[in-house]
C-alpha positions in Angstrom: 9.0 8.7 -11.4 11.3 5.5 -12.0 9.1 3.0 -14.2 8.1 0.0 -12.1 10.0 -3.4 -12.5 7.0 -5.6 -13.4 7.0 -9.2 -11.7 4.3 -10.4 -13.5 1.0 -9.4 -15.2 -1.8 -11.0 -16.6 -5.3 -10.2 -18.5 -8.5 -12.2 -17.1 -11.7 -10.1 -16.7 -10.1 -7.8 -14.4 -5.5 -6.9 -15.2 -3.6 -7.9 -12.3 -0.4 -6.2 -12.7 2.8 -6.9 -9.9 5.5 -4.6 -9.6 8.3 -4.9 -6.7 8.3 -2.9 -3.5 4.7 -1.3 -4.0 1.7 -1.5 -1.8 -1.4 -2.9 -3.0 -5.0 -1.8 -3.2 -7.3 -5.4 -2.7 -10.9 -6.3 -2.7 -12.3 -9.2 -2.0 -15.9 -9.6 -2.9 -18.4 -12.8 -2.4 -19.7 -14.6 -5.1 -22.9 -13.3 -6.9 -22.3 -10.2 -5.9 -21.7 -8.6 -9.3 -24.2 -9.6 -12.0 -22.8 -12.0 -15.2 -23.5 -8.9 -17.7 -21.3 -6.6 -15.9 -18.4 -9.3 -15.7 -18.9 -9.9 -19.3 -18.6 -6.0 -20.2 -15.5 -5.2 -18.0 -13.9 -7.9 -20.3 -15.0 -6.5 -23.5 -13.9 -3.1 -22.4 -10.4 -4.2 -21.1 -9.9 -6.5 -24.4 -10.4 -2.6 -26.4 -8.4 -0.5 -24.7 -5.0 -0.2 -25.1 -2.4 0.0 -22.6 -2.9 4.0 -22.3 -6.0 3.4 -21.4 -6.4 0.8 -18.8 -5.3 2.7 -15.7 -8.3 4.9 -16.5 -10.6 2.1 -17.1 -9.8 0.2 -14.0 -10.6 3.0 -12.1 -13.9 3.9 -13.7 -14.9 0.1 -13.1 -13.9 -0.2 -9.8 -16.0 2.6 -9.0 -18.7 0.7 -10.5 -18.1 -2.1 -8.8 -18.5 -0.8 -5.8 -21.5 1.4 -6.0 -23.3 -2.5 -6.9 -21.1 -4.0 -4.0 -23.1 -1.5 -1.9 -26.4 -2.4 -2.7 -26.4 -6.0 -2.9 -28.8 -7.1 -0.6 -28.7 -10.4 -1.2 -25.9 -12.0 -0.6 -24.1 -10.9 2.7 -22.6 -13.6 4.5 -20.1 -11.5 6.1 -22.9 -9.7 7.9 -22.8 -13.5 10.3 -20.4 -12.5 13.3 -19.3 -15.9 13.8 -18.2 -15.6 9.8 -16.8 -12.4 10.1 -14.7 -12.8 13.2 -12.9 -16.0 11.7 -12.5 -14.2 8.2 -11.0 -11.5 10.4 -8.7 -13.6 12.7 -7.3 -15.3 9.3 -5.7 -11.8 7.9 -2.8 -12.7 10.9 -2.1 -15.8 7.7 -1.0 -13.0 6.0 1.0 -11.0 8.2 2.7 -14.3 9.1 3.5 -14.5 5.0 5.4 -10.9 5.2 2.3 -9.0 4.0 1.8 -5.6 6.4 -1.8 -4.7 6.3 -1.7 -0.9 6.2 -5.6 -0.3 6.3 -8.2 -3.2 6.2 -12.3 -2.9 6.6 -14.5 -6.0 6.4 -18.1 -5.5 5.1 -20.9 -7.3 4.5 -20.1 -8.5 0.9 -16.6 -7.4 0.6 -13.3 -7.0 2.0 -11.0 -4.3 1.3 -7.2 -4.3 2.5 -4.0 -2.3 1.9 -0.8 -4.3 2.2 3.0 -4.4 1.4 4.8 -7.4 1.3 8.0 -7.0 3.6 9.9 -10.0 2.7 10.1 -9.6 -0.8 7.1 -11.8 -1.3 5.1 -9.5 -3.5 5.2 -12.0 -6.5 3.4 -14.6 -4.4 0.5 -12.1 -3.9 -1.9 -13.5 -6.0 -1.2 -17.1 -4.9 -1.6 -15.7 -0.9 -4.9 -14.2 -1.4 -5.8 -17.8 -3.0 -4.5 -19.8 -0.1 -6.3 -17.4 1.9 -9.7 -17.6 0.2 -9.6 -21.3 -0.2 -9.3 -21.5 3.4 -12.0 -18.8 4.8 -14.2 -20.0 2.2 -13.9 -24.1 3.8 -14.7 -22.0 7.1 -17.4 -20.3 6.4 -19.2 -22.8 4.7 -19.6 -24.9 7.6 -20.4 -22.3 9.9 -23.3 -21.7 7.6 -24.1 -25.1 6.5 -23.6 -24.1 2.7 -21.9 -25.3 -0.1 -20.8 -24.3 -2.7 -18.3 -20.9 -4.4 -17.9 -18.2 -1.8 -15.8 -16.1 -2.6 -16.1 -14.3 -6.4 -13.2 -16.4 -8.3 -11.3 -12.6 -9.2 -10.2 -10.2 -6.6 -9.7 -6.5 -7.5 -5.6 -5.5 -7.1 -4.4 -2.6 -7.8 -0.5 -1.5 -7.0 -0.5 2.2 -5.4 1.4 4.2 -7.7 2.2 7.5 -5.7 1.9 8.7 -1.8 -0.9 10.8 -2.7 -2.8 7.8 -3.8 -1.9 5.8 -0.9 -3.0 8.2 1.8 -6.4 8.3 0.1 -6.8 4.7 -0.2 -6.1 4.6 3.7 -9.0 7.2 4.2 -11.6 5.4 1.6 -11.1 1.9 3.2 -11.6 3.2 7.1 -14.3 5.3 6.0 -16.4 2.7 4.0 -18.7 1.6 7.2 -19.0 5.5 7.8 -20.8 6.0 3.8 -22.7 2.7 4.1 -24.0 4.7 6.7 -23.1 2.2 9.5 -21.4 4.2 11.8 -20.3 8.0 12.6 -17.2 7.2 12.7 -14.5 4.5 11.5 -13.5 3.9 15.0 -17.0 2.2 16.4 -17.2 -0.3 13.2 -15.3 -3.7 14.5 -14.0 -4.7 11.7 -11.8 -2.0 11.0 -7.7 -1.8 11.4 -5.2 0.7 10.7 -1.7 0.5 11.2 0.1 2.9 13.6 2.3 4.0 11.1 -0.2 5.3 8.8 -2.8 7.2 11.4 -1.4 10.6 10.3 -3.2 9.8 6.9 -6.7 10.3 9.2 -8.5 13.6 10.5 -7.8 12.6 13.8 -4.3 11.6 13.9 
């Protein structure tokens, strides 16, 4: 495998590494949904490991993180239709920056996409998904009358490394309403897209 011509990387609680010409894993979770202890030990476990290791540690934390993304209770303001829909309508901001959402599922605490970048964009990601929060987040707060942080200031991005990889990230993301035991089946949760061209990565075509 050709080594991956990094556009830019950087170390906060969570590594957010850019290559060119990849597609890219995102979650988007709400604020409070992850409690200050956990944050604190992802950090302390990135700042260890060395760079052999972090592939393997991202992935063991992200699993993590979403098992606790699952059973927050308390703080689900995407569960508010009106909030959902406009959060939902906004992802066309992207695709009108270049960015080909592959797979997408909006929950009630999270947000999970699969994208490309089509224009050569893919160094902007980071600043996109800001623009785009910044924005939702003005949104939802007045449908709900709220101030204040909505959105959880870090996002979870991860560049897809082989096919293999891809087609199961297509498969977890549609299937997340179907585990939170929402739905039977992808297909009857609302907010849920998948692209034409990658359908062949589901059971039923």
């Amino acid at each position: 495998m050709d080594k991956p011509h990094t556009l830019k990387y950087s170390r906060r609680n969570l590594p957010h590494w850019l290559v060119a010409d990849h597609s890219y894993f995102i979650t988007l979770r709400l604020k409070g949904t992850l409690p200050k202890q956990v944050i604190t030990d992802f950090r302390v476990q990135r700042d260890a490991a060395d760079e052999t290791e972090v592939l393997d540690l991202v992935r063991k934390q992200f699993a993590s993180i979403e098992r606790i993304l699952d059973s927050v209770s308390d703080v689900r303001w995407l569960e508010d239709q009106r909030v959902a829909a406009m959060v939902w309508n906004s992802l066309d901001w992207l695709r009108e920056r270049g960015w080909l959402i592959y797979a997408g599922v909006l929950m009630s605490n999270h947000l999970h996409l699969l994208m490309r970048n089509e224009n050569g964009r893919t160094h902007e990601l980071l600043d996109d998904l800001a623009r785009f929060k910044n924005y939702t987040a003005r949104e939802a707060n007045k449908v709900l009358d709220r101030s204040g942080t909505f959105w959880a200031r870090e996002d979870f991005d991860h560049w897809i490394r082989s096919r293999e990889k891809f087609e199961g990230t297509v498969r977890y993301i549609v299937n997340n309403p179907v585990k939170a035991g929402l739905v039977q089946h992808w297909t009857g949760w609302e907010w849920c897209v998948v692209d034409e061209s990658v359908r062949y990565c589901l059971d039923d075509g």
